[in-house]
C-alpha positions in Angstrom: -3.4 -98.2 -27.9 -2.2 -95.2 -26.5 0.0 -94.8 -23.2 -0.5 -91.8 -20.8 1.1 -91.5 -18.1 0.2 -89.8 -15.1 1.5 -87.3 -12.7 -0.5 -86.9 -9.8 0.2 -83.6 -7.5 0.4 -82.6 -3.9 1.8 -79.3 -2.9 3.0 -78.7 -6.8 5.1 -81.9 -6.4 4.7 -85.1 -8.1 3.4 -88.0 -5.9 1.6 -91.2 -6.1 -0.8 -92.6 -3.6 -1.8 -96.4 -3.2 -5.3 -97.0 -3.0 -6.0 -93.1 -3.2 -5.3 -92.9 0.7 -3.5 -89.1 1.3 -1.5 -91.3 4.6 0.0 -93.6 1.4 1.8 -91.2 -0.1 5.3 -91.3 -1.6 7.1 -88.1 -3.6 8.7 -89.2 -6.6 9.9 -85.8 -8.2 9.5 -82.1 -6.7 9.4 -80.9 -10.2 6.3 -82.0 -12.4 7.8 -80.3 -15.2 11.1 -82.4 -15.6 8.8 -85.5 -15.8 6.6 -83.9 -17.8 9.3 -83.5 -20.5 10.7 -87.1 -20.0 7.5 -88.4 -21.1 7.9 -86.1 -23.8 11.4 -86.8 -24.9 10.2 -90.5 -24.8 7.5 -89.7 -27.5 4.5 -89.7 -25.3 1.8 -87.4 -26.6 -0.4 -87.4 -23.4 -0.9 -87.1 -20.0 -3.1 -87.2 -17.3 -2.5 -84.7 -14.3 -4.3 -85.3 -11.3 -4.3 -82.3 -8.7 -4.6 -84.2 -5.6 -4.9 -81.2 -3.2 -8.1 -79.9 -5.6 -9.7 -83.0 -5.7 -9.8 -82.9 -1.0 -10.5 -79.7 -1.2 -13.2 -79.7 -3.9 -12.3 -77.1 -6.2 -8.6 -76.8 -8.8 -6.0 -75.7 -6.9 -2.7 -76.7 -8.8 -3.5 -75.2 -11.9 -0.1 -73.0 -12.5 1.1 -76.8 -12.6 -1.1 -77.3 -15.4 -0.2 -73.8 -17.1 3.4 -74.9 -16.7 3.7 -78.0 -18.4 1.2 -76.9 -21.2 3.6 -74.0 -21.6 6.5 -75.9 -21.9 5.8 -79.3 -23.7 3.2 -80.2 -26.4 1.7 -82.9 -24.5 -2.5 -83.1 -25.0 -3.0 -82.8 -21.1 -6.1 -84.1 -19.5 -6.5 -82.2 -15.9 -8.8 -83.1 -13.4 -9.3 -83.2 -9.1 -11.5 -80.7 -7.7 -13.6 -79.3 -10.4 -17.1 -78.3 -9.0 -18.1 -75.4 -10.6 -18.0 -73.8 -14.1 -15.6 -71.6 -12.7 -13.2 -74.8 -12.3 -13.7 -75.8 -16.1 -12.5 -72.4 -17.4 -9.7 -72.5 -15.4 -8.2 -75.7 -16.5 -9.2 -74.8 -20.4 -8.0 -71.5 -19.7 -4.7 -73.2 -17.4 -3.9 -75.3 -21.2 -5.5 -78.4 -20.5 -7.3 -80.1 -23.7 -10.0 -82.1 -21.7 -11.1 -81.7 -18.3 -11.3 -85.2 -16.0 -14.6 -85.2 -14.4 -15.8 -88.0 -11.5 -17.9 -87.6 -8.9 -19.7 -84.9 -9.9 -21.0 -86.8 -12.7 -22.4 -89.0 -10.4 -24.0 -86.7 -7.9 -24.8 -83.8 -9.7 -25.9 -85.2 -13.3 -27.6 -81.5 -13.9 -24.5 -79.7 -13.9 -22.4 -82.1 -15.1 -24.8 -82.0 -18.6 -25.1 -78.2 -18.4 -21.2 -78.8 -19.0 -21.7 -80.8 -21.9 -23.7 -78.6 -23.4 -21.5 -75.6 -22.4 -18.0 -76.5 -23.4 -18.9 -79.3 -25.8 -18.9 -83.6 -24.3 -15.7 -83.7 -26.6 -13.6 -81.7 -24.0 -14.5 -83.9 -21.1 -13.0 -87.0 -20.0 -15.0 -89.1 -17.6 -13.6 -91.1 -15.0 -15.4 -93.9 -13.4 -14.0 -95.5 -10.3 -15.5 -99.3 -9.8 -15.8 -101.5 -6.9 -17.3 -104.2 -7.8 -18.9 -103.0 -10.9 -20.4 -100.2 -8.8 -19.4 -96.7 -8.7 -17.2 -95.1 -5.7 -16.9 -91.5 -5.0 -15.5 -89.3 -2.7 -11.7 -90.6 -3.0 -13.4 -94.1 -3.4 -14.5 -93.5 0.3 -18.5 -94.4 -0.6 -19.6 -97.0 -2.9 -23.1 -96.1 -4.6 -25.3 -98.3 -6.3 -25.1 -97.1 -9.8 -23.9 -100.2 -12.2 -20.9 -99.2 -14.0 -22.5 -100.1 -17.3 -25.6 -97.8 -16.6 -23.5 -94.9 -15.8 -21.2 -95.3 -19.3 -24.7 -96.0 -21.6 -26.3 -92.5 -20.0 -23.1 -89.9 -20.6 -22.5 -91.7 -24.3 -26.4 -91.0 -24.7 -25.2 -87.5 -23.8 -22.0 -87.3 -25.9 -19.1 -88.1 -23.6 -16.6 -90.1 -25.9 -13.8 -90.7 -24.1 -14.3 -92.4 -20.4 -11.5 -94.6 -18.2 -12.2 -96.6 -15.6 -10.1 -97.3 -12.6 -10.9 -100.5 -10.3 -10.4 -98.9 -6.9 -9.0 -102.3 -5.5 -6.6 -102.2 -7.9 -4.8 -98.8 -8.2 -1.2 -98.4 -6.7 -0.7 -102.2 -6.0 1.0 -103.1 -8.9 -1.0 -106.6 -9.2 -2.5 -106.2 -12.7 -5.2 -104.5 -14.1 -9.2 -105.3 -14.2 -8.9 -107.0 -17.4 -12.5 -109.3 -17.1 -14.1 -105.7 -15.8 -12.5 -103.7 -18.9 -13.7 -106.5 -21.6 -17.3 -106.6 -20.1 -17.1 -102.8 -20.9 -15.8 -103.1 -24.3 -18.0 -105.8 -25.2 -21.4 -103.9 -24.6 -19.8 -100.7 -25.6 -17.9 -101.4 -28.7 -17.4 -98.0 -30.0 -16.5 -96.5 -26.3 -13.1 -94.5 -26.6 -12.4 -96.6 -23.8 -9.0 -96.1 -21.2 -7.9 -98.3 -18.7 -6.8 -97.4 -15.3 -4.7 -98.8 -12.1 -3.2 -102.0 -11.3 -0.6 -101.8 -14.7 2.3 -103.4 -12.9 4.3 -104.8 -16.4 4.3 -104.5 -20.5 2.8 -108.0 -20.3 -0.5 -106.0 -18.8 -0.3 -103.5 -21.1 0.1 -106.1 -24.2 -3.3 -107.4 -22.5 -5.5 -104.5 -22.7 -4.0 -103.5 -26.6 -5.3 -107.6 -27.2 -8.6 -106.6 -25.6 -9.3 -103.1 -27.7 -8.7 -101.0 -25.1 -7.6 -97.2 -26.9 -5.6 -96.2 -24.2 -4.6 -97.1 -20.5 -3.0 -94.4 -17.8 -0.1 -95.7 -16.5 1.2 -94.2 -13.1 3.8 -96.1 -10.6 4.5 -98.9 -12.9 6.5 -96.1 -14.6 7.7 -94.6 -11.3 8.5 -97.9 -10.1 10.8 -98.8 -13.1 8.6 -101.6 -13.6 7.9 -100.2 -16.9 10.5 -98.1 -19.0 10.4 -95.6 -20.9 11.9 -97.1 -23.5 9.8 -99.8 -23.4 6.6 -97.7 -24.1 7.8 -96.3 -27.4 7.0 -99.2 -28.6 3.1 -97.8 -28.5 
């Protein structure tokens, strides 16, 4: 199983929200780069950037944050918040991202979403779906639809996506565990899912938990900021 941590930014800094609400925000580091490189140094190949300001204003905004830390470390970054348009997808590729984190518009706007696909390849995409209750939320977890989580994976494997994660939106930023029943339901009916778990990692134990249940990777965000899990405690992953 493979760790990646996450920086999530606001005004070029690195943050973390609870619950994804913009009034629950705490800055951890004004410089994404240095913890960028600390992830590094501790033998982490990936991360997942999150640009917080793009994602409210619906299109990428932070991207010389992204050109930065692709210039300067080796990490395989996954970038997403606020891409809309095609426009949006070349800049992250063109920014140094390797895949570019999709959401909500996968879920309102299927058409474009598979134009993307198509365009860029469903090997350069990483889809995040955000669960409540096994049904999708969007719009910063604001509106729950009624698309089953399970429906939404099987259509964007039918069209290629390979890599997805999941974040329980009652669990992110608490530190209370992750969805581990949710995650196993998901891995049971989609066996070969390149499958990452999100929110709620609040110790190793957790993360020991989703390696027992197959998952091939899990995001890891205030746990780390918290110093409720190490660095050196990840390298063994």
């Amino acid at each position: 199983m493979q760790i990646i941590p996450a920086i999530d930014i606001i005004d070029g800094k690195c943050v973390r929200l609870t619950e994804g609400d913009y009034s629950q925000k705490k800055i951890y580091n004004e410089h994404p780069l240095e913890v960028a490189k600390e992830f590094e140094d501790a033998g982490l190949q990936r991360l997942h950037l999150v640009d917080l300001d793009g994602a409210k204003a619906g299109a990428v905004k932070n991207w010389k944050v992204l050109e930065t830390i692709a210039a300067k470390t080796s990490l395989v970054i996954d970038f997403g918040g606020g891409i809309k348009k095609a426009e949006d997808v070349n800049i992250v590729f063109n920014s140094g991202a390797a895949l570019a984190t999709v959401g909500s518009i996968a879920v309102k706007d299927e058409t474009t979403f598979v134009s993307w696909l198509q365009q860029f390849g469903a090997a350069k995409f990483l889809l995040g779906a955000d669960v409540k209750n096994e049904k999708i939320a969007v719009g910063g977890w604001l509106e729950t639809t009624d698309i089953w989580i399970y429906d939404f994976i099987e259509k964007y494997i039918n069209h290629g996506v390979q890599q997805i994660f999941c974040t329980d939106v009652s669990k992110d930023g608490r530190l209370e565990g992750p969805s581990t029943e949710l995650y196993k339901n998901i891995l049971q009916k989609f066996p070969q899912l390149h499958f990452i778990a999100s929110g709620g990692v609040s110790s190793m134990s957790d993360l020991d938990e989703l390696a027992n249940i197959g998952c091939t990777g899990v995001i890891v965000g205030k746990a780390i900021y918290e110093g409720r899990v190490t660095l050196n405690d990840l390298k063994k992953f």
